[in-house]
N, C-alpha and C positions, 0 to 999 in steps of 0.2 A: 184309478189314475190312467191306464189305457186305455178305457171309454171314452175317457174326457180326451184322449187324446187322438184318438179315432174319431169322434164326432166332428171335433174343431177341423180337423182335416179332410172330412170329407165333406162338411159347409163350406169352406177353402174353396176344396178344389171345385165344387158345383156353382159356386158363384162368379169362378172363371170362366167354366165350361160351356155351362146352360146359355149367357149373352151370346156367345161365340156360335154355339149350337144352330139357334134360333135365328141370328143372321146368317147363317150358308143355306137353313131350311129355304129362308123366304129368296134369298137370290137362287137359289136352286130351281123353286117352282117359281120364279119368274123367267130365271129361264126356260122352261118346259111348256109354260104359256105362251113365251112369244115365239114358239114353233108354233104354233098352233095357229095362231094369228098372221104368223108369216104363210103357212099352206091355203090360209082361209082368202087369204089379199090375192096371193102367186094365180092362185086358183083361176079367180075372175079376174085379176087384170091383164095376165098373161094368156090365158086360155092354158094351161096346162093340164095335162092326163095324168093319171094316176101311177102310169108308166114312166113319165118324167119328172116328175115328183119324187117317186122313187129314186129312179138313176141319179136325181142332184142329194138324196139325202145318203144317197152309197158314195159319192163324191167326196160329200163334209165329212164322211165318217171315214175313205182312205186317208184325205187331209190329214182328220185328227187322229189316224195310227200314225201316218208316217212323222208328223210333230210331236207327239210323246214322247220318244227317243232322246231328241236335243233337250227336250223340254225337263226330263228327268236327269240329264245329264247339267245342265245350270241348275237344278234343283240341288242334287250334290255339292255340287262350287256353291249355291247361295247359302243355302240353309234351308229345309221344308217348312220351315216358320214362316220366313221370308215371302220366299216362292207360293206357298200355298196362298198366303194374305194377296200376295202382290195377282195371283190368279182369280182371287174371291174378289175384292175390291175392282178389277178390271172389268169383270164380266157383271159386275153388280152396275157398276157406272153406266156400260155402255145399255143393257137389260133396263134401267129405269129410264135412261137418254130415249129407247122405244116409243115413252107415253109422249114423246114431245113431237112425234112426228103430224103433222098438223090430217092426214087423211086416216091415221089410226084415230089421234085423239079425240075426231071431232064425231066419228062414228056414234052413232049413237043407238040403231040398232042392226039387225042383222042385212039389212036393205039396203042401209051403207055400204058395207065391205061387200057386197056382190054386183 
């Protein structure tokens, strides 16, 4: 009887988890891609050095300490269910909005973006 009820419950909760899982994986590494894309574009359209590049990505990362803060503080008031979805779902939106940009999308190889 505790097997069967142990089983049923951890097919439960993996049928939950695993969907959920599996979309943070792929907006995760889409966002991790469009860095990549974004230094590869910065690079040659802007002329930037590897020293400026840097100093903007020490930029986005003071940004994203000093917004943590608030951001875990409406996290509290929302709910992390809430809050985390409504952070997954934003950065997923705007992350696939990426492919529509017409000098990324049209790229076709490396010749393109340089």
């Amino acid at each position: 009887m505790a097997d069967d009820i142990e089983t049923r419950t951890l097919t439960t909760v993996a049928w939950r988890f695993i969907p959920f899982l599996i979309v943070s994986y792929f907006v995760a590494y889409l966002d991790r891609v469009n860095v990549g894309f974004a230094k590869l574009t910065m690079d040659a359209d802007l002329k930037l050095s590897e020293t400026a590049f840097g100093f903007g990505a020490g930029v986005f990362f003071l940004a994203y300490f000093l917004f943590e803060v608030p951001s875990n503080i409406i996290l509290d008031k929302v709910g992390a269910r809430r809050w985390i979805a409504r952070i997954m779902f934003s950065w997923g939106v705007i992350s696939g909005a990426m492919a529509f940009i017409p000098e990324i999308s049209q790229a076709t190889d490396q010749n393109d973006c340089r």
